[in-house]
N, C-alpha and C positions, 0 to 999 in steps of 0.2 A: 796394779791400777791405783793403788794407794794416793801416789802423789799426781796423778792424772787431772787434765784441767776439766773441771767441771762443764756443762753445758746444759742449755735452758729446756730441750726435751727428752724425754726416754728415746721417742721413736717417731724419725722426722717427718712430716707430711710428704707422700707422694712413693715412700718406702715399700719396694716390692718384692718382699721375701718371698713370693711364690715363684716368681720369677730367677732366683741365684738357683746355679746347676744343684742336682741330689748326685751322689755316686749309685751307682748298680749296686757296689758290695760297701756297707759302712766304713768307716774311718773309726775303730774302735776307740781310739784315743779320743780323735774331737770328738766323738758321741758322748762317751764318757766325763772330759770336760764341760762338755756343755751342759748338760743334764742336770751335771755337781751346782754349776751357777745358777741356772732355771729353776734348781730347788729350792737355794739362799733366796734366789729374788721374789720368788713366790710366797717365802716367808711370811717376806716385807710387805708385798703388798695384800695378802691377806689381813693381816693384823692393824699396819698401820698406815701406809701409804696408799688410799684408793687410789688416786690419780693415775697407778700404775696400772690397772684393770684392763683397760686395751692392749699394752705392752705385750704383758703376759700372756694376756688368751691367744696371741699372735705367736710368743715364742716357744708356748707349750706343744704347739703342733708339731714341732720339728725335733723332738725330745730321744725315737728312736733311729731317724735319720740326719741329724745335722751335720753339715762341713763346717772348715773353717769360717767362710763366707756368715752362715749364721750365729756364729761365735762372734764376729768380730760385731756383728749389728748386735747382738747381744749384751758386749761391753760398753756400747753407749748407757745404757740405762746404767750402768756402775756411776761412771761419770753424770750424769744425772744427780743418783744421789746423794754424790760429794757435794753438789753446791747443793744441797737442801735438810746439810744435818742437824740446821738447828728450827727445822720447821715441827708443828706437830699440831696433833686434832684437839680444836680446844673447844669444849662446848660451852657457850654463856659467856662467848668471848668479848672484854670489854670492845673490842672495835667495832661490833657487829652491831647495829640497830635490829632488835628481831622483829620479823614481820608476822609472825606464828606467834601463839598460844605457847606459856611454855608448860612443857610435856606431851604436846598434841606432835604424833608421829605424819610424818608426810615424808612424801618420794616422789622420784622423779625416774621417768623409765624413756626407755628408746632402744631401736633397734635400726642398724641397715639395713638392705636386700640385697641377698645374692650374691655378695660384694667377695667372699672367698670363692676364689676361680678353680680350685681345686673339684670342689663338690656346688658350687652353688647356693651353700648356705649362709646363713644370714649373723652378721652378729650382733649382741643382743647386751642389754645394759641396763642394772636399775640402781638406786641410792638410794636408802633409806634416811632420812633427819630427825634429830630431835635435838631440841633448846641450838638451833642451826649449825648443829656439824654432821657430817655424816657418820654412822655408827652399825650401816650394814650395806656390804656392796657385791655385785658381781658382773663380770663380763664374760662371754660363751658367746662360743657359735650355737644356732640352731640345731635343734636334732633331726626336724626334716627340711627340706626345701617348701619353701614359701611362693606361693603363685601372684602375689603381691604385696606391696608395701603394705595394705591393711593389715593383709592377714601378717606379715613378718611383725609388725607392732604389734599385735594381739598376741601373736608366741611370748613376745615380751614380758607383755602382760598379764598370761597367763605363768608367765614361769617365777614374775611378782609374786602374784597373788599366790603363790604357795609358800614364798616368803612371810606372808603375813600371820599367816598360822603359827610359826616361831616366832613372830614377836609382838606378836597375842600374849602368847605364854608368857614371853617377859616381862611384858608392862601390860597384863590384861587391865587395870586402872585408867590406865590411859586408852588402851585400843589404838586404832589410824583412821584419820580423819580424811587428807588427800590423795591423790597419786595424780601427778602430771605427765601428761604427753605430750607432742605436737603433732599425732596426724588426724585428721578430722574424721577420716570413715573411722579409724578404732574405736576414738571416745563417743562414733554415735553409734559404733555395732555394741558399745559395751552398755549404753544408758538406755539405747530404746531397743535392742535385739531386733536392728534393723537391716535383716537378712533375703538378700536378690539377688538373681541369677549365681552370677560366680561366685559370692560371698557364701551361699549356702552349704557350703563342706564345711565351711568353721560354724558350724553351729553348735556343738557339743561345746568347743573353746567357747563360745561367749555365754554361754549358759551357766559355765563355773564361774565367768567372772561378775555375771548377774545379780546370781547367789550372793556375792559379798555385797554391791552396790545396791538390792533390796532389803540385806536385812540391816544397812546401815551401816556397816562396819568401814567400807571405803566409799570416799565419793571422788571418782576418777574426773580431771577437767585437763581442758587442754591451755597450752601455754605456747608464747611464740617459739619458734625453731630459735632465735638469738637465745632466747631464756631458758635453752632445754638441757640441762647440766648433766643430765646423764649422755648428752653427744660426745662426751669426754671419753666414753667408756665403749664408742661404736668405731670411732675414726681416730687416723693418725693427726691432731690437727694441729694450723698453726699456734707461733707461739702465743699471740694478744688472748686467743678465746680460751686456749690451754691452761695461762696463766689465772685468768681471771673464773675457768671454773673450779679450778682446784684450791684458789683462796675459799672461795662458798664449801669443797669439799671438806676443809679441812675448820671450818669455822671462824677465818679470818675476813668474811666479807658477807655482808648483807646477800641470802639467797634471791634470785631473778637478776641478777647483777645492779639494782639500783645503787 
């Protein structure tokens, strides 16, 4: 894959890896193969590529069963990121006008519903920022099924806000001031623990994330769905919105996309 022509996403919109056949009995070799690659790429996108966070949480499912078929959707992200090796996370970047406080930590969180056909769970996504580039990320599935988009954004944001406790620790100085959403019941089960009918099983959920929003440490609001930059990390999406969140991921572009 070395000299392979580069291409503008990891993993196309509308890509249905649940859908290419499994074999009954593995393919030791492509399992093996592929696992090899799904470790190197995971590397990357832990460390230094967030943009890849949905990729991943997508092709780590298939780590003790893959075929060829998965392989091949796998080497597109190689190609990926041959056209992107001379990109990199730059905080305090001259291009960036900052819209933030610098050192004041803020994030941006979201979640699909239901969206894995397999089990019904939900994937989930948050970005952490400071002096505007991102500096802590992650994408998962859910660990139960969600009976709504509320509650699948409050897993979200429950699975945040445990995030914040480590990076407390690192910049307890600073603290975190934001965390952005875009679904309306979360950020009003999270601010007024505005709990009816069916919402009332996540109660215990919004009570922990009460706790941080009372004693001040985060204040959760909501943002449009265009300006929600952790969508990056829920969906395969096209190229325009892909491109232009992973400029803000990576601290080449004013965050909200102004």
């Amino acid at each position: 894959m070395e000299h392979a022509n580069p291409c503008k996403l990891p993993i196309k919109p509308g890509s249905d890896l649940d859908s290419l056949p499994i074999f009954d009995t593995p393919d030791k070799l492509a399992v093996h193969a592929y696992a090899a690659l799904i470790g190197e790429l995971l590397f990357i996108a832990i460390n230094t590529v967030p943009q890849l966070s949905y990729s991943m949480s997508c092709f780590t499912r298939y780590m003790s069963k893959a075929t060829p078929s998965q392989f091949t959707h796998a080497k597109v992200v190689l190609r990926y990121l041959i056209g992107i090796k001379g990109r990199k996370l730059t905080w305090c970047g001259k291009r960036v006008s900052l819209p933030h406080v610098l050192g004041e930590i803020f994030a941006y969180v979201d979640s699909s519903w239901a969206d894995d056909k397999n089990n019904r769970r939900s994937s989930m996504a948050y970005y952490l920022f400071v002096n505007n580039a991102s500096f802590s990320w992650r994408a998962t599935l859910s660990q139960i099924v969600a009976l709504s988009t509320t509650e699948a954004e409050l897993m979200a944001l429950t699975s945040f806000f445990c995030e914040v406790v480590w990076a407390r620790k690192l910049a307890v100085e600073h603290g975190l001031s934001h965390v952005y959403g875009d679904n309306t019941g979360c950020i009003a089960l999270a601010n007024n623990m505005h709990l009816r009918g069916r919402s009332k099983h996540v109660a215990l959920r919004v009570c922990f994330i009460q706790q941080f929003i009372q004693d001040g440490i985060i204040n959760a609001k909501q943002c449009p769905t265009a300006a929600q930059t952790a969508d990056i990390g829920t969906k395969a999406l096209p190229r325009v919105p892909f491109e232009s969140f992973t400029d803000q991921l990576l601290g080449d572009k004013h965050v909200g996309g102004k």
